[in-house]
Backbone as a ProteinNet text record, in pm:
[ID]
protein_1_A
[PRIMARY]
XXXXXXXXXXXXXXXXXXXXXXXXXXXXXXXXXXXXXXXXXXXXXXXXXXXXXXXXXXXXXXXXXXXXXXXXXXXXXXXXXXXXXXXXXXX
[TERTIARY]
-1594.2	-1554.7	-1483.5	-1400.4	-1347.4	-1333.4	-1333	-1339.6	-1139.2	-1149.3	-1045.3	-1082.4	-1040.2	-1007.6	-916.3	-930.9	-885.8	-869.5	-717.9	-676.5	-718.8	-714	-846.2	-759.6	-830.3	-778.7	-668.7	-680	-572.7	-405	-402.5	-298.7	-235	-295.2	-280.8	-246.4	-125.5	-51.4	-121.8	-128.3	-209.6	-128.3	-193.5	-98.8	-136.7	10.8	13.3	-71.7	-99.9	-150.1	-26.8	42.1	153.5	183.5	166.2	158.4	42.2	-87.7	-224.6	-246.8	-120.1	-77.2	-63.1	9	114.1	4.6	-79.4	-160.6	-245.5	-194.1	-198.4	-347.8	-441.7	-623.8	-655.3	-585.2	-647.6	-632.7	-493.9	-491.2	-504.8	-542.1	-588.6	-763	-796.2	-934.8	-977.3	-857.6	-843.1	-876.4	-767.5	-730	-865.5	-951.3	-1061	-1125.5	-1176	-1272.7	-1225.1	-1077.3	-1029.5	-1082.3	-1028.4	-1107.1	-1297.4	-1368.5	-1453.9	-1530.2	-1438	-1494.6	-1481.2	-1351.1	-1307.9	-1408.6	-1500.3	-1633.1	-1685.7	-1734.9	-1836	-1821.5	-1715	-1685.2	-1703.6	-1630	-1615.3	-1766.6	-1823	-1983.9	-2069.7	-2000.5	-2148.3	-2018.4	-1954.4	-1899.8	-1780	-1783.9	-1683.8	-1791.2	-1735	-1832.1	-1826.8	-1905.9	-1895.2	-1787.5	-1813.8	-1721.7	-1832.9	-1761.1	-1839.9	-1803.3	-1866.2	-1737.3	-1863.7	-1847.8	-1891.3	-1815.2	-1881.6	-1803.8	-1837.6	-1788.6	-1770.3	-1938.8	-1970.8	-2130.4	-2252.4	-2202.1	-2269.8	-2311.8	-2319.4	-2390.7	-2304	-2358.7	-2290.3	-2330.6	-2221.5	-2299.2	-2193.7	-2307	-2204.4	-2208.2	-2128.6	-2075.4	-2056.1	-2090.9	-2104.2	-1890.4	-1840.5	-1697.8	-1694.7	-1783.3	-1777.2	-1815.2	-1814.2	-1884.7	-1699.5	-1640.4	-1500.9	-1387.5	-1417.2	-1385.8	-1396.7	-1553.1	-1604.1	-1561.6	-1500.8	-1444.7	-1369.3	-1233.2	-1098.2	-1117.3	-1213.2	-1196.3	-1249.9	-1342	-1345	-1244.6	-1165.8	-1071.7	-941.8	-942.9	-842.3	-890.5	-1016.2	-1073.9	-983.1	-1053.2	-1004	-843.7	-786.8	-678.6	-616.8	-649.6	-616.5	-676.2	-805.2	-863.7	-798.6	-744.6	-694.7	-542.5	-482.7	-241.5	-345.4	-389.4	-422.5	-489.7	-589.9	-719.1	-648.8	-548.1	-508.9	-464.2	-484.3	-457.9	-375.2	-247.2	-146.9	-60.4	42.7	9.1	174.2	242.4	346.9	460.9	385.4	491	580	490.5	540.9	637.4	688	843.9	832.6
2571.8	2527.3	2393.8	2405	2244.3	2193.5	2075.1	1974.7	1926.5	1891.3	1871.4	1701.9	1624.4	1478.8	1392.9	1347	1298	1150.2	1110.2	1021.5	880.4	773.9	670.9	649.4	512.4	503.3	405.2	305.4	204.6	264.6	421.4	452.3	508.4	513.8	587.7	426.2	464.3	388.4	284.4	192.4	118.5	99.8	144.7	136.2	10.3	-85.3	-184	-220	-375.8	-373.4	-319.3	-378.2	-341.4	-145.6	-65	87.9	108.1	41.4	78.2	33.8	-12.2	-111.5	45.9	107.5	252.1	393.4	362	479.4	430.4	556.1	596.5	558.8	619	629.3	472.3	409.6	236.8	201.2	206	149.1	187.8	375.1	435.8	388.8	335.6	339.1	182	81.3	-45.3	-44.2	21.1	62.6	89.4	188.6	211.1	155.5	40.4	-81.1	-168.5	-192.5	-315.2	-235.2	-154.8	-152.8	-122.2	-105	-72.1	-198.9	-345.5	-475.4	-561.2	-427.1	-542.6	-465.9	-355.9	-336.1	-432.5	-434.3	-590.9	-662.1	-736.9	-882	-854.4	-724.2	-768.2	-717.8	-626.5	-658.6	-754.5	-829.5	-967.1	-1058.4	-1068.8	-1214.8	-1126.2	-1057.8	-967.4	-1007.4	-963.5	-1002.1	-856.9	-849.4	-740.4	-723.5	-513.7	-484.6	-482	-570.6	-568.6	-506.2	-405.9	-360.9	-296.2	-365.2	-366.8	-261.6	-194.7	-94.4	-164.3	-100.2	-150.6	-125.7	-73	-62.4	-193.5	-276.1	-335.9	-325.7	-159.9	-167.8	-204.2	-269.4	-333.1	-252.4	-287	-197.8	-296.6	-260.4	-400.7	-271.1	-268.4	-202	-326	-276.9	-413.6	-351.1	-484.1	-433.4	-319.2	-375.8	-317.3	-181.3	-122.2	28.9	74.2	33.5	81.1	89	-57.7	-24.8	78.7	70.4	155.1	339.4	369.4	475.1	463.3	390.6	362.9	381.9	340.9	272.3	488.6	523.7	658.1	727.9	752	822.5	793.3	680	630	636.8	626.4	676.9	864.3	865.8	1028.2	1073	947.5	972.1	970.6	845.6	805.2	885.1	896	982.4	1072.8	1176.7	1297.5	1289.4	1137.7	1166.6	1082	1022.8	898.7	951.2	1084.5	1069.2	1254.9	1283.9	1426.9	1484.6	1541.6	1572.9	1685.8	1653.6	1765.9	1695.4	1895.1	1882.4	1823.9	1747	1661.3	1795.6	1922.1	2014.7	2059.4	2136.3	2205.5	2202.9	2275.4	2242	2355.5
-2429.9	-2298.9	-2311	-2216.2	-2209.4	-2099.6	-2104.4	-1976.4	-1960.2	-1797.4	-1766.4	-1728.5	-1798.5	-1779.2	-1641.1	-1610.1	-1443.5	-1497.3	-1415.1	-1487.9	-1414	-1476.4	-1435.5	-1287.8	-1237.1	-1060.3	-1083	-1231.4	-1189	-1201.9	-1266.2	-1282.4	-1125.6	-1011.3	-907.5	-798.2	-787.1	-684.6	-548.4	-569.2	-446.1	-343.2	-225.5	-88.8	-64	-17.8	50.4	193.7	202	351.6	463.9	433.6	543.2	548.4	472.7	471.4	526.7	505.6	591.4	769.8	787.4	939.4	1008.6	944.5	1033	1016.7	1009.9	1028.6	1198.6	1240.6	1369.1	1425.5	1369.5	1382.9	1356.8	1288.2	1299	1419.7	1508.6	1636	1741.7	1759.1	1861	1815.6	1724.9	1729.7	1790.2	1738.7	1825.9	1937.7	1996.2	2151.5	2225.2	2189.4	2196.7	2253.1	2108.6	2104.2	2205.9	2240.3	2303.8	2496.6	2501.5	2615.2	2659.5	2579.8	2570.2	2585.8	2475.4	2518.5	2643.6	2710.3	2825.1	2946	2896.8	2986.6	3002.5	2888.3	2862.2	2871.1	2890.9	2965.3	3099.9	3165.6	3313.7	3346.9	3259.5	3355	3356.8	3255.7	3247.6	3350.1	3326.2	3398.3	3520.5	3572.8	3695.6	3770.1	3915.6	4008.5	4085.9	4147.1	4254.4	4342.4	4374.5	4486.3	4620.4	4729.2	4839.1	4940	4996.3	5150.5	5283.6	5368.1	5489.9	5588.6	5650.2	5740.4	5850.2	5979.2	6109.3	6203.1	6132.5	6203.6	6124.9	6050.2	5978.9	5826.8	5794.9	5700.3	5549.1	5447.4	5368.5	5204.3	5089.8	4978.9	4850	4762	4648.5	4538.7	4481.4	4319.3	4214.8	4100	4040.4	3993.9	3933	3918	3791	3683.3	3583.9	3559.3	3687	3697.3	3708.1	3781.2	3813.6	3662.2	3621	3473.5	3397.8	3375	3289.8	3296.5	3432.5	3470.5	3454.2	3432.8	3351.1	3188.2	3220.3	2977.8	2950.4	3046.2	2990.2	2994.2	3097	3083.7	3010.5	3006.9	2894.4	2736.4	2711.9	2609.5	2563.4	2628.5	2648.7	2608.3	2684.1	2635.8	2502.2	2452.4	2347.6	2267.5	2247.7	2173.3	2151	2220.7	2238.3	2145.5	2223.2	2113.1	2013.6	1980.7	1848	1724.7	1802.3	1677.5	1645.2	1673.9	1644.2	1516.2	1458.4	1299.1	1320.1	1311.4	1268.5	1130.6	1156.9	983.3	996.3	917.7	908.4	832.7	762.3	766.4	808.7	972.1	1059.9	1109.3	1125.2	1197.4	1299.7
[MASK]
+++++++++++++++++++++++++++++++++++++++++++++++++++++++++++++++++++++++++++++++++++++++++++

């Protein structure tokens, strides 16, 4: 029997930082995080939605609930063109 030898790692081409910039999944995964933190700011330091109707009665939403229904569906989005694996063949 014989063995097939695999050639060491320093002979295999090192990708630059600037080539690891253009992959797609680093900055849809940014994107992500960046809104996900701007939850968390606006729920600790946002202030409430307040709204009073004409009979008196009054009701507060904190803001960061309204966000947090943006950052999902924009999640969603991104998730969906950013994190997609097609094949660079196809034509």
């Amino acid at each position: 029997m014989s063995t097939v030898s695999h050639q060491p790692d320093a002979a295999q081409p090192r990708r630059q930082w600037s080539s690891r910039l253009a992959v797609p999944e680093l900055w849809a995964s940014a994107a992500i995080a960046v809104m996900w933190i701007a939850v968390i700011v606006t729920s600790i330091y946002g202030g409430d939605i307040a709204t009073i109707d004409a009979g008196g009665a009054s009701s507060n939403v904190p803001s960061g609930v309204v966000v947090a229904l943006f950052a999902f569906l924009g999640t969603w989005v991104v998730a969906r063109s950013g994190l997609r694996h097609t094949n660079k063949n196809d034509t």
